[in-house]
ROKOLNU-385819 format. One record per residue (C-alpha): residue number from 1; x, y, z; residue in three letters. Coordinates in Angstrom, 1 decimal, padded with zeros to 4 digits. Example, Ala and Ser with C-alpha at 12.3 -4.5 7.8 and 13.67 -1.06 7.14 Angstrom:
2
[1 [012.3 -004.5 007.8] "ALA"]
[2 [013.7 -001.1 007.1] "SER"]
This chain:
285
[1 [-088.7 046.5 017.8] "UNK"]
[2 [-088.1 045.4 021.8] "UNK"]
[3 [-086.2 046.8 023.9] "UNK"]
[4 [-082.8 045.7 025.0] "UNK"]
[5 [-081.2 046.5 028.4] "UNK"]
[6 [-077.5 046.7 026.4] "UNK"]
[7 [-078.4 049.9 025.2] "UNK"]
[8 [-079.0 051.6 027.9] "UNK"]
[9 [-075.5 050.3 029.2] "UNK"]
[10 [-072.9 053.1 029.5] "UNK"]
[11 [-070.4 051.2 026.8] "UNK"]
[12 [-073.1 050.7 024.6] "UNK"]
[13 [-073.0 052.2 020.8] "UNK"]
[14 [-076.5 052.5 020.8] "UNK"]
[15 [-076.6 055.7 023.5] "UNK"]
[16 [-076.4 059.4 021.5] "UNK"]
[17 [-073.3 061.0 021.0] "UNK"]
[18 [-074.1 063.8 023.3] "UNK"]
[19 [-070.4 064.9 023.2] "UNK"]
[20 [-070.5 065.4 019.1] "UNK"]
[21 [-073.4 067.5 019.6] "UNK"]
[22 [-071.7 069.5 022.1] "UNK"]
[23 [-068.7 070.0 020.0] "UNK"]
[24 [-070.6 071.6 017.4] "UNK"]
[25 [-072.9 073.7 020.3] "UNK"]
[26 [-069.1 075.5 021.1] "UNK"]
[27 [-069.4 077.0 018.0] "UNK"]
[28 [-072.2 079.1 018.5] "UNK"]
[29 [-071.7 079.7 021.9] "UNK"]
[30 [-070.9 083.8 022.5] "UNK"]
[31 [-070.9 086.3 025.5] "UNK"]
[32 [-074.8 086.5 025.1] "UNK"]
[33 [-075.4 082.8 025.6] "UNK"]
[34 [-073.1 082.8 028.7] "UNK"]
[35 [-074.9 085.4 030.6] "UNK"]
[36 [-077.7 083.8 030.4] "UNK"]
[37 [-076.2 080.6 031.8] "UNK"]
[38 [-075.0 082.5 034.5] "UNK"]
[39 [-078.3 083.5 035.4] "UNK"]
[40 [-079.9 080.3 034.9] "UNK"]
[41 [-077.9 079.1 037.7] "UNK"]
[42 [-078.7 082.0 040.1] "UNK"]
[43 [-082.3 081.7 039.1] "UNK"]
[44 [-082.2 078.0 039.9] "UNK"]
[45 [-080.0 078.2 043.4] "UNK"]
[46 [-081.8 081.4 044.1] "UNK"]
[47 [-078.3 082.7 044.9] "UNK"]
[48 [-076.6 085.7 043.3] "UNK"]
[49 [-072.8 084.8 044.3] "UNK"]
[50 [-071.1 081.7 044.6] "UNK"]
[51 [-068.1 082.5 046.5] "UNK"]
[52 [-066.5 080.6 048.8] "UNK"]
[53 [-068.9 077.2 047.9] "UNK"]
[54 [-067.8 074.0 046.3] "UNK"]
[55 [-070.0 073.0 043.2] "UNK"]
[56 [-069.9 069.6 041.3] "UNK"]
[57 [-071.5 069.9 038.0] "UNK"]
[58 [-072.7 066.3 037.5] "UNK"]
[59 [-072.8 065.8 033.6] "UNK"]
[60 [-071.0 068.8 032.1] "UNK"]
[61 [-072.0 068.1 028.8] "UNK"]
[62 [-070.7 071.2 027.4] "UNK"]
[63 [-069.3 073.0 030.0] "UNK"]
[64 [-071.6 076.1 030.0] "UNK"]
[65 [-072.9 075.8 033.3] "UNK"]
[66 [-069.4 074.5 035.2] "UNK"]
[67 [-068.0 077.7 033.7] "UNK"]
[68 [-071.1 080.0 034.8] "UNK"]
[69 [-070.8 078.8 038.0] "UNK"]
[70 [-067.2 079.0 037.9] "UNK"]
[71 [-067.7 083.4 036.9] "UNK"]
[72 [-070.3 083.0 039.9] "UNK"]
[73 [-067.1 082.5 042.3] "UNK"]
[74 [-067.5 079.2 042.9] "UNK"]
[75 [-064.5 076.6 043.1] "UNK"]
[76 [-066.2 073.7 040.2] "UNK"]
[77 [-065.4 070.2 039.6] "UNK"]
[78 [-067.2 069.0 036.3] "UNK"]
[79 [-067.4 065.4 035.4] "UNK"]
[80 [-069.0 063.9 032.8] "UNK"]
[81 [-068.7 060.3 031.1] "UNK"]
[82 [-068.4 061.2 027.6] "UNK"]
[83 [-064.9 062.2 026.4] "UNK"]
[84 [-065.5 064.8 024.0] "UNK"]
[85 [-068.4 066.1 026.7] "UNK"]
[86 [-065.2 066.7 028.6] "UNK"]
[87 [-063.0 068.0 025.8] "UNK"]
[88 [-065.7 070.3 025.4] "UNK"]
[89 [-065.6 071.8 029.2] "UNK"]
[90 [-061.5 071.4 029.1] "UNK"]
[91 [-062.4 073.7 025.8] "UNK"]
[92 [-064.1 075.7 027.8] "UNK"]
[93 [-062.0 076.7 030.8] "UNK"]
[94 [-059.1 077.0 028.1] "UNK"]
[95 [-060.8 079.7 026.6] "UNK"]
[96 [-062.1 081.3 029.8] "UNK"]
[97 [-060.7 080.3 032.8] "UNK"]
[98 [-057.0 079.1 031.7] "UNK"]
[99 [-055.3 080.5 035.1] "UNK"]
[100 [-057.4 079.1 037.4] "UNK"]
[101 [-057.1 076.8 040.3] "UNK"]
[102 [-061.0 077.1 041.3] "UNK"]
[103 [-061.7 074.4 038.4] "UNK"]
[104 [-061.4 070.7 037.9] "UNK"]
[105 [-062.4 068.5 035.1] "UNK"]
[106 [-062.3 064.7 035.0] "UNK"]
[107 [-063.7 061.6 032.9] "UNK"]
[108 [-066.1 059.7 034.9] "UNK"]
[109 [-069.8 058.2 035.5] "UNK"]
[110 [-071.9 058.9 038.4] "UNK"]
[111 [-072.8 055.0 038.4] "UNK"]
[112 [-069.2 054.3 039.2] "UNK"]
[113 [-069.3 053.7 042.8] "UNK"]
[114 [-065.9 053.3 042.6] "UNK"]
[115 [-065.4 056.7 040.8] "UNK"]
[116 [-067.5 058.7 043.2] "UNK"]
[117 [-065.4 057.7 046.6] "UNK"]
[118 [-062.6 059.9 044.5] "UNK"]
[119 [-064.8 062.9 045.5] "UNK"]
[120 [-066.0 064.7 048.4] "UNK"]
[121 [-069.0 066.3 049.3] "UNK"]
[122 [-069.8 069.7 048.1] "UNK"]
[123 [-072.3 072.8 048.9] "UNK"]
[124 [-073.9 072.3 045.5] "UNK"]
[125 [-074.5 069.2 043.8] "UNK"]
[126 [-075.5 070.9 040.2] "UNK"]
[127 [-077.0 068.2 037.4] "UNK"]
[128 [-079.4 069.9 035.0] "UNK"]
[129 [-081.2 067.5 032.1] "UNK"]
[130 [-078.2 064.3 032.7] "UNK"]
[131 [-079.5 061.6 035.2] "UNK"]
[132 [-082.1 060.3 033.2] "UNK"]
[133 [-079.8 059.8 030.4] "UNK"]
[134 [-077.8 057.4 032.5] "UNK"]
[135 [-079.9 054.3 031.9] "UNK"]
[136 [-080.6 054.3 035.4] "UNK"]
[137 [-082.2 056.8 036.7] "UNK"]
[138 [-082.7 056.5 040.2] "UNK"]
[139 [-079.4 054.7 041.6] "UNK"]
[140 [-077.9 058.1 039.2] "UNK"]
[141 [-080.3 060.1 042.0] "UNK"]
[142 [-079.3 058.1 045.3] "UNK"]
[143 [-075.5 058.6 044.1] "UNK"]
[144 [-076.1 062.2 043.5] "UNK"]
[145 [-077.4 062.9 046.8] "UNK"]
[146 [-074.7 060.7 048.3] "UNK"]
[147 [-072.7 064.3 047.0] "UNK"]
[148 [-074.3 066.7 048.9] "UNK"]
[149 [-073.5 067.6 052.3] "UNK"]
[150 [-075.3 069.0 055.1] "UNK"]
[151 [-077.1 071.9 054.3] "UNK"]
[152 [-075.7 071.8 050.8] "UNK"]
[153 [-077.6 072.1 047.6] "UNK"]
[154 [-078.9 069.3 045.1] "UNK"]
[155 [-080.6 071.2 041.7] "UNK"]
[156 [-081.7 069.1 039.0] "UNK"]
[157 [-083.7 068.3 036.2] "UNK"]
[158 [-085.9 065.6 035.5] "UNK"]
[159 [-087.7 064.4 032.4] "UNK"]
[160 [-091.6 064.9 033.2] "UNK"]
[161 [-093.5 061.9 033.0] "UNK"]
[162 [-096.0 061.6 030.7] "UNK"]
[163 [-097.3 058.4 030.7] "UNK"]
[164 [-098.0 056.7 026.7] "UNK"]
[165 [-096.7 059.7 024.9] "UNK"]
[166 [-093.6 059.2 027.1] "UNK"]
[167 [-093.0 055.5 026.0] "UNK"]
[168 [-094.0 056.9 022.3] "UNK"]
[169 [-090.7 059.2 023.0] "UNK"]
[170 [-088.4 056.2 024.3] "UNK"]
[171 [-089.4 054.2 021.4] "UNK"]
[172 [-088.3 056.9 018.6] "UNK"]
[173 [-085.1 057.9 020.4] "UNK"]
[174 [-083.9 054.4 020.8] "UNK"]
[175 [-084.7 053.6 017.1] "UNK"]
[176 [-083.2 056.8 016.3] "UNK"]
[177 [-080.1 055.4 017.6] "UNK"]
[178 [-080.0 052.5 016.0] "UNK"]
[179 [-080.3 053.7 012.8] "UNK"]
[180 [-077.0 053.6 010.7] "UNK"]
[181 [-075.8 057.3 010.4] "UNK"]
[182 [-076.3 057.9 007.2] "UNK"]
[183 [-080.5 057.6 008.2] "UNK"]
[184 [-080.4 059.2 011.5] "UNK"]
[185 [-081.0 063.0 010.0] "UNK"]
[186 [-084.0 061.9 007.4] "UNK"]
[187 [-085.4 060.1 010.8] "UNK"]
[188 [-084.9 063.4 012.7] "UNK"]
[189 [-086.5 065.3 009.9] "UNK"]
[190 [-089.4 063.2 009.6] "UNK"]
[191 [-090.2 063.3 013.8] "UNK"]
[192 [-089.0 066.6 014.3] "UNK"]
[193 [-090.0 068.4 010.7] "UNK"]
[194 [-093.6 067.0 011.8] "UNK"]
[195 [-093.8 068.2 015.0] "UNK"]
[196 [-092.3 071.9 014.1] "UNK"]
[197 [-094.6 072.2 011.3] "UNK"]
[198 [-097.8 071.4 013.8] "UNK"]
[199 [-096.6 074.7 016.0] "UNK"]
[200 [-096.1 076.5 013.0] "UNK"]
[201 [-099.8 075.6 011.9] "UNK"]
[202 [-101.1 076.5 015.7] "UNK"]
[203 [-099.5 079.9 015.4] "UNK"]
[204 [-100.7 080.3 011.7] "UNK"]
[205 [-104.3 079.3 012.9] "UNK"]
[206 [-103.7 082.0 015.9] "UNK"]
[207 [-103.2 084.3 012.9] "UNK"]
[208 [-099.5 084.8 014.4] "UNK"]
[209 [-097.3 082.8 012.4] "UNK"]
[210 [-094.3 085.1 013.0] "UNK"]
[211 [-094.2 084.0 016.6] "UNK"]
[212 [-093.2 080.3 015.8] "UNK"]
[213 [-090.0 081.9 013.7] "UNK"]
[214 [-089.9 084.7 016.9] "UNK"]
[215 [-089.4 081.7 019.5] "UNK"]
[216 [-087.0 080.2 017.6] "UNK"]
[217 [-084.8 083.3 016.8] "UNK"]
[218 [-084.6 084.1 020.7] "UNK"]
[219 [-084.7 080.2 021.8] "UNK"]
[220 [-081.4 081.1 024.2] "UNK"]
[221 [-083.1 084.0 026.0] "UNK"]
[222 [-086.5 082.0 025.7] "UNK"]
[223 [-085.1 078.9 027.0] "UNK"]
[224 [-083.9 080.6 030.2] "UNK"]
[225 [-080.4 078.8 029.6] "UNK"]
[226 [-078.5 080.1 026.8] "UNK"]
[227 [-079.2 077.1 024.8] "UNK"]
[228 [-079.6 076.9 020.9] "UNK"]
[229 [-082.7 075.7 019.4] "UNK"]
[230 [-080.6 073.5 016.9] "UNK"]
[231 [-078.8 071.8 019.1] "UNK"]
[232 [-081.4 071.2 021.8] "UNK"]
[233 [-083.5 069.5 019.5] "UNK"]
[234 [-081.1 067.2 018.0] "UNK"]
[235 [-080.8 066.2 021.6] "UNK"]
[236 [-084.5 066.0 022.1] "UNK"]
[237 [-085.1 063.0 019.1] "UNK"]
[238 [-081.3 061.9 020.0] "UNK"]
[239 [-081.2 061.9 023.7] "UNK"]
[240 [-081.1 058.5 025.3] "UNK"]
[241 [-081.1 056.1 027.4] "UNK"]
[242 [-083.7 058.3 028.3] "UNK"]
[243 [-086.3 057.7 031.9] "UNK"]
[244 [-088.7 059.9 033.2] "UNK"]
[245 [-090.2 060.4 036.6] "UNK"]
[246 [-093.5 062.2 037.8] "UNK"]
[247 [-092.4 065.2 040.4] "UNK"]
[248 [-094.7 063.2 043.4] "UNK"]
[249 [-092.5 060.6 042.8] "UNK"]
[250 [-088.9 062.8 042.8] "UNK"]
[251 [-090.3 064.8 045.9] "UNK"]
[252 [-090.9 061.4 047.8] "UNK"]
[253 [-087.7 059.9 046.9] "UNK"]
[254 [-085.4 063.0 048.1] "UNK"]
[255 [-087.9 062.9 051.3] "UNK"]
[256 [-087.0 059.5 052.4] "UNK"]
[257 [-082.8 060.2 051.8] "UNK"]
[258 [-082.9 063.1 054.1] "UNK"]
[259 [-083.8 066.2 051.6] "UNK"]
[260 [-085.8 069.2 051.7] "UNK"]
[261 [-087.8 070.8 048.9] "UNK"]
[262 [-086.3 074.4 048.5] "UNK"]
[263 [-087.9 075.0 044.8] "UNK"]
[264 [-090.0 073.3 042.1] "UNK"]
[265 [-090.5 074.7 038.6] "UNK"]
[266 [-092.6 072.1 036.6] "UNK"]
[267 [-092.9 072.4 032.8] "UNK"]
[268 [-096.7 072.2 033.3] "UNK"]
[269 [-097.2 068.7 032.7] "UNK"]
[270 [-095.8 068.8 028.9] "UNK"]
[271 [-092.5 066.8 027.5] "UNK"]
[272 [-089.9 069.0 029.1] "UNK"]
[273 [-088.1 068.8 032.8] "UNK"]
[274 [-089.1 069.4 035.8] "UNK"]
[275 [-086.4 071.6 037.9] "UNK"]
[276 [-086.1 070.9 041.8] "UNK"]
[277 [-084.2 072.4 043.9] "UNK"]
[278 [-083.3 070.0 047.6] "UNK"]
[279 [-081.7 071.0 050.8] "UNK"]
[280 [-079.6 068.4 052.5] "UNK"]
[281 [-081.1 068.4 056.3] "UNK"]
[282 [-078.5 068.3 059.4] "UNK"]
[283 [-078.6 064.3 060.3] "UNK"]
[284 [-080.4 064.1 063.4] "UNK"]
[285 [-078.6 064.3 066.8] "UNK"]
């Protein structure tokens, strides 16, 4: 099967539905999960309180981490370019936030130029696992930054590349999405259901098989994030366009726009993101 540059196009039928899978991630998502969103985001700013600071939340998805922020005391706009990604934050401040000016929500994509000159700058640019779902990743990047103002804050996360196994990944994600729906869940058993049972067998091997069932059953603590295990690995086989980048080659691009490494967590070269964490530098004098 070749690729085809349509389906990486933001109209196209072929991306995921990450809005559907959000919808159904609302449904599970509790006091518990929240908390740990909230400190996700102080972990990753390495800031406890977010008073008084603008944040733009890039790619709400489901509107977790625009409503963390939002407890955190800072005044959120959330965009994302999926509708029901943004019925889902709507959802959100409706159940949480109802009364409050300190939170805006709007349909848009942050490869719409067009869109963008709508917004201002903010302290925090905040886009955690979205950019290299846009089909292009790094004009997604150079927009981003294009966000942040002096001194302000740019925290993402990047798909980690890893060379063949990552093009392996591409390749099942994009026929994953072209399968008629009705095939799409015997496809995600077959990649997935092999790859779980693997790490079942590693642990069973370890002679601790109870740590596999362990991992899952505290995946939102685990995680760091207040994920769910379910829902984040329908996203995993689903998830695309999908582009990865080595962190040599993120750091170097945010040096050249102006942007100073604050914080890197790596996933230790495996198939999960890399987290940065840039400064926007004063321009020069």
């Amino acid at each position: 099967m070749t690729d085809s540059a349509d389906d990486d196009q933001p109209g196209s039928s072929k991306r995921f539905a990450f809005g559907a899978n959000w919808t159904q991630f609302l449904t599970v998502l509790n006091d518990d999960r929240i908390q740990i969103a909230r400190q996700s985001v102080q972990t990753l700013l390495q800031q406890e309180d977010l008073s008084g600071k603008s944040l733009l939340d890039i790619g709400s998805g489901s509107g977790l981490f625009s409503l963390a922020a939002h407890q955190l005391g800072a005044t959120v706009t959330s965009f994302d370019f999926d509708p029901q990604s943004v019925a889902c934050t709507q959802e959100l401040r409706r159940r949480y936030a109802a009364d409050s000016d300190r939170w805006t929500i709007c349909q848009g994509s942050v490869l719409d130029a067009d869109f963008l000159k709508t917004l201002s700058n903010f302290d925090v640019v905040y886009s955690w696992g979205v950019l290299h779902h846009t089909g292009d990743l790094w004009q997604a990047l150079r927009n981003a930054s294009s966000l942040v103002r002096p001194e302000g804050l740019l925290a993402i996360s990047i798909y980690n590349d890893q060379g063949s196994w990552s093009r392996r990944w591409t390749f099942l994600k994009r026929t994953y999405n072209r399968l008629p729906d009705f095939l799409k869940p015997v496809f995600a058993v077959a990649v997935m259901g092999s790859r779980e049972l693997w790490y079942l067998l590693l642990d069973t091997i370890r002679l601790r098989p109870w740590n596999y069932f362990r991992n899952i059953a505290n995946y939102s603590r685990g995680s760091l994030r207040g994920m769910s295990y379910w829902y984040d690995l329908k996203d995993w086989i689903g998830g695309y366009p999908f582009q990865v980048a080595r962190p040599e080659e993120i750091f170097d691009f945010f040096r050249r726009e102006g942007f100073v490494l604050e914080k890197l967590s790596t996933c230790g070269g495996g198939h999960g993101c890399n987290e940065f964490l840039f400064r926007r530098k004063m321009p020069s004098a």
